[in-house]
C-alpha positions as CSV (number, residue, x, y, z in Angstrom):
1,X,13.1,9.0,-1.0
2,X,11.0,5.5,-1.5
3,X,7.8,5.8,-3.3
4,X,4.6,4.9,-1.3
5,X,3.5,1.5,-2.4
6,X,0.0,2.2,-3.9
7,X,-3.3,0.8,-2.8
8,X,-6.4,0.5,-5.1
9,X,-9.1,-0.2,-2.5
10,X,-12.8,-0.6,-4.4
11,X,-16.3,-1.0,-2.7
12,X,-19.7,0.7,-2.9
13,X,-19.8,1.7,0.9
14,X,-18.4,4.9,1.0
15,X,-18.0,4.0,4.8
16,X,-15.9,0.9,3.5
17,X,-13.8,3.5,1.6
18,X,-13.4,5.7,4.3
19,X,-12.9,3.1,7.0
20,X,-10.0,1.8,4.5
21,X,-8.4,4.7,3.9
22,X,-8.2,5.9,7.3
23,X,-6.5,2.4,7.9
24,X,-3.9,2.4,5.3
25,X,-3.4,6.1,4.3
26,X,-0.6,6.5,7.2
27,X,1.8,3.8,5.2
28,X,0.3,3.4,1.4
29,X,-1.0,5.7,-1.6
30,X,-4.6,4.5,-1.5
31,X,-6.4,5.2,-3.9
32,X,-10.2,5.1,-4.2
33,X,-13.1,3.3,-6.5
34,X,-16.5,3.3,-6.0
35,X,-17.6,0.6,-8.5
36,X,-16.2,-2.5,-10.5
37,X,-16.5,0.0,-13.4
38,X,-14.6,2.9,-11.8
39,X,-11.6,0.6,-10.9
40,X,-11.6,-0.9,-14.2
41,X,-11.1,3.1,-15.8
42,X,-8.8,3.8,-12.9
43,X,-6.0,0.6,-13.8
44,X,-6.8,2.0,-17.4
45,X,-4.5,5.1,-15.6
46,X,-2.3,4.0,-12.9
47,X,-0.9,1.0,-11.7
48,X,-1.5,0.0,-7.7
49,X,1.0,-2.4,-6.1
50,X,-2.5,-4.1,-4.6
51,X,-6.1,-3.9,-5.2
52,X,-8.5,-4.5,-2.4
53,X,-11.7,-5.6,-4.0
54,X,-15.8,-6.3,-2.3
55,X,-17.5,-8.7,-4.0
56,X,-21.0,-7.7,-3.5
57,X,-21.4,-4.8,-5.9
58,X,-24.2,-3.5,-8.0
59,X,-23.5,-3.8,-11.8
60,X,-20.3,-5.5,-11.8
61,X,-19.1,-7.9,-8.9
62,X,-16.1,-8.2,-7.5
63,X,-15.6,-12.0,-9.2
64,X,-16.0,-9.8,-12.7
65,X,-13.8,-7.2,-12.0
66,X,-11.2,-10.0,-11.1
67,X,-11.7,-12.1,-14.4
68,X,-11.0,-8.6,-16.0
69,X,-7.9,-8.0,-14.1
70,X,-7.0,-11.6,-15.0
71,X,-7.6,-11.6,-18.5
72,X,-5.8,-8.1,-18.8
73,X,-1.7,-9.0,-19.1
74,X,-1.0,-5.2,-17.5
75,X,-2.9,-6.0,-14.8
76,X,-2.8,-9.8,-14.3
77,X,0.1,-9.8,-11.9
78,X,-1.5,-7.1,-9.5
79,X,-2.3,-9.1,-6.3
80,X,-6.1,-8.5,-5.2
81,X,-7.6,-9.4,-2.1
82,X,-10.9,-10.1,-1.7
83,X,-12.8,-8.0,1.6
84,X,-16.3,-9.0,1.9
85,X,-19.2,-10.1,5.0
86,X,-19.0,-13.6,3.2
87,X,-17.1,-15.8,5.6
88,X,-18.5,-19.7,3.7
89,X,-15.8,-21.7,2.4
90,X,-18.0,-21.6,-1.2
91,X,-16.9,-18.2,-1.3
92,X,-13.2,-18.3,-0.4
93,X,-12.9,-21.1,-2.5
94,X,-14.7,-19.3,-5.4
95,X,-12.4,-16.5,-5.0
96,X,-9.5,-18.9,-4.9
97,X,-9.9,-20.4,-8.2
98,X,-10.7,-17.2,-9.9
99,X,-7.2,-16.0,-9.1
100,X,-7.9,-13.8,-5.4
101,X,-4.3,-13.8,-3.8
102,X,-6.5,-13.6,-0.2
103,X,-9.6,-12.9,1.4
104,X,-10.6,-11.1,4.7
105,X,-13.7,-11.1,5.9
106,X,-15.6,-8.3,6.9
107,X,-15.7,-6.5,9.9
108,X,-12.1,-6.8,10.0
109,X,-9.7,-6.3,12.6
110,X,-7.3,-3.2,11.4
111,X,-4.4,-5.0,11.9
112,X,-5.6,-8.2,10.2
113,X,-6.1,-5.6,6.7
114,X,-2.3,-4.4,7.1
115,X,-1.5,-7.8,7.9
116,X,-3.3,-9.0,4.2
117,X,-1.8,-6.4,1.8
118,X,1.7,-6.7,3.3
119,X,1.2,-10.1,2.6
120,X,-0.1,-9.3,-0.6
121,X,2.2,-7.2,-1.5
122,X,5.5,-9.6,-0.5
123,X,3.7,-12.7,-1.8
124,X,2.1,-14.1,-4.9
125,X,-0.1,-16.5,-4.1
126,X,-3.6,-17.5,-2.3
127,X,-3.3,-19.4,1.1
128,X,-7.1,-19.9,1.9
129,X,-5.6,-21.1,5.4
130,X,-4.4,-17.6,6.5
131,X,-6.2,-16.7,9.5
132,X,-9.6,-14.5,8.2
């Protein structure tokens, strides 16, 4: 039998996290953080196949938890996707050059988030130019 690929999804809205789940618990192990912090002591223990990181979080952003992810060689190769309401190119290109391997804008379409971590998961590198 093939083990689940494992999803680390992290964001403060407990809708969010809900919403998320609910999307991806039908084909992934997802797994769920509530805070940069959290999902920082929850790599410390397991190892997802994907991390699906906010940005806009209180105490720790989404652009830190990345440079920590980055920094970390256990962790570096994980591919994270950026999901947050900011839509500018400032942002995508922010997340871009701090090592995101994509970006989807919030409210997504359901189909759009599979779309992301399957690419995610089959690719390793940020295409800014991937429908958002």
């Amino acid at each position: 039998m093939e083990t689940r690929k494992m999803i680390l999804v992290v964001d403060d809205s407990s809708a969010n996290l809900k919403l998320c789940s609910g999307l991806l618990c039908d084909e992934y192990d997802v797994r769920l953080a509530k805070s940069g912090k959290m999902a920082l002591v929850a790599l410390s223990r397991m190892r997802p196949d994907a991390i699906l990181l906010d940005i806009e979080m209180p105490e720790m952003s989404g652009f830190e938890v990345l440079d920590e992810i980055r920094k970390n060689p256990e962790w570096s190769a994980i591919p994270v996707i950026f999901a947050t309401s900011h839509a500018s190119e400032e942002f995508i290109d922010k997340a871009a050059g701090c090592g995101a391997d994509d970006y989807i804008v919030k409210p997504f379409a359901p189909d759009l988030l599979r779309a992301k971590i399957k690419g995610a998961l089959a690719s390793d590198h940020f295409d800014p130019l991937s429908p958002q």
